[in-house]
N, C-alpha and C positions, 0 to 999 in steps of 0.2 A: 402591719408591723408597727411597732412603738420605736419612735425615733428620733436621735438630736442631730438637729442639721447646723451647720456651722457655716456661715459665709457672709461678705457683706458687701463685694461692689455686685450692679446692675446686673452681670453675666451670672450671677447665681440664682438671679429671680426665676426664669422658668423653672430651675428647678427644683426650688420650694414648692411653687405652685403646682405644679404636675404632680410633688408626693403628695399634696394636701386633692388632688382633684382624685387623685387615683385612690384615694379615700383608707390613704395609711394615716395613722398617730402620729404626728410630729408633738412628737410631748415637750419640748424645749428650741428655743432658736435660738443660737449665739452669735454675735455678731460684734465689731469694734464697737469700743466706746464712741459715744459724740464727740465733737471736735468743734470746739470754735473757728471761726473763718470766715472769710467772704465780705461783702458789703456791709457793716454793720454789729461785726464779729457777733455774729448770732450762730447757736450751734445746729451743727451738720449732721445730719442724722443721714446711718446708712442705707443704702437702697432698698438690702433684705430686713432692716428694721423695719420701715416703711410700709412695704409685702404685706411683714408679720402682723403689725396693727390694723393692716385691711384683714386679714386672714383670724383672727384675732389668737395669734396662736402668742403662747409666754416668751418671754425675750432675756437675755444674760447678758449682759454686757460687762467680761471679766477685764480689766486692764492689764492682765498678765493670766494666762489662762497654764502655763506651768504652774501658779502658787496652787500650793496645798484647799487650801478653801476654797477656790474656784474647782479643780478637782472633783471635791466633796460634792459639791452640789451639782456638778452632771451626773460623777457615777451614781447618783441617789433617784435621776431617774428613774435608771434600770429598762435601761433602752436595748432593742434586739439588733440594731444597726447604728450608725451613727455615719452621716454622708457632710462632707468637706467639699463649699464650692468658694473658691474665691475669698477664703477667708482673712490671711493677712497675718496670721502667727500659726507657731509651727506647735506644731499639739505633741506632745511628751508620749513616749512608747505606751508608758502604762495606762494613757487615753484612749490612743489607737485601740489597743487589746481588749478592753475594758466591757464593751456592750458584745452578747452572743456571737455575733459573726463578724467581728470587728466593725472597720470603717474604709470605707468609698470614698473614691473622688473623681471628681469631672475636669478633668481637666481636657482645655483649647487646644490640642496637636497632637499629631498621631507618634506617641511615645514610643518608642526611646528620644525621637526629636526634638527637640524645643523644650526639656526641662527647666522649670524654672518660675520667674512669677510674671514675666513678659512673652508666652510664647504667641501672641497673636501680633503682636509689634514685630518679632523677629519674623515669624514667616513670610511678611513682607520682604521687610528688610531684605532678605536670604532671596526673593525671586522664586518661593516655591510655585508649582501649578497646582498643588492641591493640598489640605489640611484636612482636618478633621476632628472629633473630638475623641478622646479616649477613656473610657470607666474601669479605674484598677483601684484593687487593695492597697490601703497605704502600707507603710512599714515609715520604720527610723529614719530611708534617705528620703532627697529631695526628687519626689518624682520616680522614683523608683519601682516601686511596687508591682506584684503581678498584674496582669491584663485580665481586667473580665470579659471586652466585647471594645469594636470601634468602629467610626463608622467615617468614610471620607465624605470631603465636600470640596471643588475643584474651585478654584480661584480665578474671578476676573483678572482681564487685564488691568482693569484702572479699580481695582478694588482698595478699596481705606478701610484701615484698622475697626474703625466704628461700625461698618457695615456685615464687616466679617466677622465680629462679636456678635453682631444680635444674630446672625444666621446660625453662628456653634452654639448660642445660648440656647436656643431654641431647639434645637439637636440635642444640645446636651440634658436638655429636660424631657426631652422622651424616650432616650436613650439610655436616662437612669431609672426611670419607672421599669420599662421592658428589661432591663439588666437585672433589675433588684429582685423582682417575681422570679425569674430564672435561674440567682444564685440562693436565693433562699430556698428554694426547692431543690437546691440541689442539681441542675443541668446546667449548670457553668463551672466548670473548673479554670481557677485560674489560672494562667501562665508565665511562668517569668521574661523578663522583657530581655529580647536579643542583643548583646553585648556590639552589634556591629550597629552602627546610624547615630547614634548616641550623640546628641551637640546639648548645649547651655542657651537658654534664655534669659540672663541675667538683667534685675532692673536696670532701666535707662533714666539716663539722667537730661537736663539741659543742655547740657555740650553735646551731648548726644545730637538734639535736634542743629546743631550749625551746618551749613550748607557751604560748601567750599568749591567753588567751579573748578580753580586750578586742580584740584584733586583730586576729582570727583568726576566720574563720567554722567551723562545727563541722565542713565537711567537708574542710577545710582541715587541722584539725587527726588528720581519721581517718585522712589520707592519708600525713601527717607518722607518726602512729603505726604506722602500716604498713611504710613505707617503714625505717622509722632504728629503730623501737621495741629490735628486735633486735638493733641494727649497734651503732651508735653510742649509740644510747639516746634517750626522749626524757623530759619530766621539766616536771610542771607541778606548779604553790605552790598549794595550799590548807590552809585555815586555818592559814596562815604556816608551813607543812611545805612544803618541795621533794621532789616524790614523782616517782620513777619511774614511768613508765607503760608499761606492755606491751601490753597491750587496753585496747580502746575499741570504741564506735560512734558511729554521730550516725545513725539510722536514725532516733533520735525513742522508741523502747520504751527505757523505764529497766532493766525487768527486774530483776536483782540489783546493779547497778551503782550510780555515784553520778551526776548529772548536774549540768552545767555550761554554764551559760549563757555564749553566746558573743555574736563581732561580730554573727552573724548563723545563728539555731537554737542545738541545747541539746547537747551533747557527752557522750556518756554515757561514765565511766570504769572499766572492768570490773576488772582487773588492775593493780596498783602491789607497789612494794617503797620502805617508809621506809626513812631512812638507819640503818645500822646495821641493818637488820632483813634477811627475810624476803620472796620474792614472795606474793602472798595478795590475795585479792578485796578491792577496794576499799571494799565495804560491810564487810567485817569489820575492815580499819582503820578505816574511821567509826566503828565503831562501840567501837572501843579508847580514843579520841580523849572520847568522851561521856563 
């Protein structure tokens, strides 16, 4: 099948790779613009750009992919599918429609749950036991769209956001090969998604990741440091230091860590980085602190 794939963080690489292995046309890749940043303000090129230049497949990089000229130049493909992973703008009705059998998406949770563009953050967050990914037909809402096929994946107890990303990404690119064969032949009808379960994965921001022991019960905050530790960060005050935190537990065994008594149980902090500093076990910044 002749196809434009649209995505650009890391979670959408298998499954580029899987359409190009599975020996379909990706006649166009879209992906964000570069971005300056970083050490040196040198520019950031996205993941599935990256993919695409090993793949050597063509690249679009619209700054606004509503504008009419940007537009132009996908419908001129003349693409028979068109699959959305992780892309980062919201693609206009008359995109959707536009290629034969419309357009796909992979999306990280077993929808109707976790719509949104954080749902592998929130399923921490939330304490589910299990996730999944889901392939449905877009439409106008966010996440909305019919169900082609899903597949579950059950969750560690100490599982982080990063970990459980690369396990859906992986999922999600074999899962759109074997959906895409199936709906283009016609043995998939899709389904509309059940009006009951239905919650928001809305982005998270920095305040997001603050850790507040008054507030907060210890497994609360395990979940927090799992989820965001890595992303966005999360960062709790003691002895009037704002510390980075990367590991934790709340299991109850201190072990090497520092513990922290919360709304409810004791928080134990394995991993931090002071300002200005260094990451390094938390017991050895206590112990710099003495």
């Amino acid at each position: 099948m002749r196809i434009v794939f649209a995505g650009t963080a890391a979670f959408a690489q298998p499954s580029l790779r899987s359409l190009v292995q599975a020996g379909h046309d990706v006649a166009l890749v879209i992906t964000q613009p570069d971005r300056i940043g970083g050490r040196g303000m040198k520019p950031l090129v996205s993941a599935v750009k990256t993919l695409a230049a090993e793949l050597r497949l063509p690249v679009f990089q619209p700054e606004r992919i509503r504008d009419e000229t940007a537009q132009d130049r996908i419908r001129a493909v003349g693409a028979d599918i068109a699959v959305v992973v992780a892309y980062g703008q919201i693609l206009p009705a008359s995109l959707l429609e536009a290629p034969r059998l419309g357009t796909l998406n992979v999306h990280a949770s077993l929808l109707p749950r976790h719509r949104g563009p954080a749902p592998i953050e929130w399923t921490i967050l939330s304490g589910d036991p299990e996730t999944g990914v889901t392939i449905m037909q877009m439409d106008a809402g966010v996440d909305t769209g019919p169900i082609l096929t899903q597949e579950r994946v059950a969750i560690a107890a100490d599982e982080s956001a990063g970990r459980l990303e690369g396990m859906l990404a992986t999922v999600g690119g074999r899962l759109l090969v074997r959906s895409l064969e199936d709906y283009a032949a016609g043995r998939i009808r899709p389904m509309p998604q059940p009006a009951e379960g239905a919650t928001r994965a809305p982005r998270l921001t920095s305040e997001d990741g603050k850790l507040d022991p008054a507030t907060m019960s210890a497994e609360e905050m395990d979940r927090r440091v799992r989820a965001l530790g890595e992303r966005i960060g999360t960062w709790i005050t003691l002895k009037g230091v704002d510390l980075k935190v990367f590991r934790g537990h709340a299991d109850g065994e201190i072990g090497g860590g520092v513990p922290v008594a919360t709304a409810n149980g004791v928080y134990v902090v394995d991993e931090v980085q002071p300002p200005g500093g260094r990451r390094m076990s938390a017991a050895a910044w206590l112990r710099g602190r003495r």
